[in-house]
N, C-alpha and C positions, 0 to 999 in steps of 0.2 A: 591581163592581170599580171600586178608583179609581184613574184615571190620577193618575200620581206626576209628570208633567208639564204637568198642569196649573195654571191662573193663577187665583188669585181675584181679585173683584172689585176690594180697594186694589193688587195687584201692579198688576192692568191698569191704572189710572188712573194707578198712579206709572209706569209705562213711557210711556201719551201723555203724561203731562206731563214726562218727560223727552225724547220725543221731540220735541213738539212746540218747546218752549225749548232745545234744538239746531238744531233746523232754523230754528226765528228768528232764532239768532244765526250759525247757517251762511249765512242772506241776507243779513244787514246784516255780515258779512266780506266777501261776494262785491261788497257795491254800496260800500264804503270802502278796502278792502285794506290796515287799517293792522294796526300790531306790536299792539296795546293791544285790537283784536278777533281777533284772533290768539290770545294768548292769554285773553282773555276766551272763546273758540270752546273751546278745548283743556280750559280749566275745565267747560265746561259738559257737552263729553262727558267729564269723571271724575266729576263732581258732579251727583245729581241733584236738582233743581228749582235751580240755579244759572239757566239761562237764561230759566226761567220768571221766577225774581225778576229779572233783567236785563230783560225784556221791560215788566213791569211798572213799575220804575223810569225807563224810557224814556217810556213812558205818561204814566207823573206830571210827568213831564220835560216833556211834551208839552205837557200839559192846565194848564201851570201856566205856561207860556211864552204859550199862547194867551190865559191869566186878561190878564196883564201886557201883553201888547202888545193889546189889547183895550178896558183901561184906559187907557194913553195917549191 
């Protein structure tokens, strides 16, 4: 008998990675508190993989600030 409430494997992975790219951008609202993470925050719980890609672009953001001030 099969549970009708069960999750396969892609559901589960797209729930942590929706989960997980919420609660990333649910930290970086708590540690800036501006309007623009705000709703960035509200996007990412309607959309999922919204914060995941936000997280990632952040990353890039990171790793690419570090290339250039590294070079100076």
């Amino acid at each position: 008998m099969d549970n009708a409430l069960a999750l396969d494997a892609f559901e589960v992975s797209v729930l942590l990675l929706w989960a997980a790219g919420a609660i990333y951008v649910g930290w970086r609202y708590a540690q800036c508190r501006s309007a623009h993470m705000l709703i960035v925050l509200v996007a990412s719980l309607c959309i999922p993989g919204l914060g995941v890609c936000y997280a990632a672009s952040q990353a890039i953001q990171n790793l690419t600030h570090r290339k250039t001030r590294s070079e100076e």
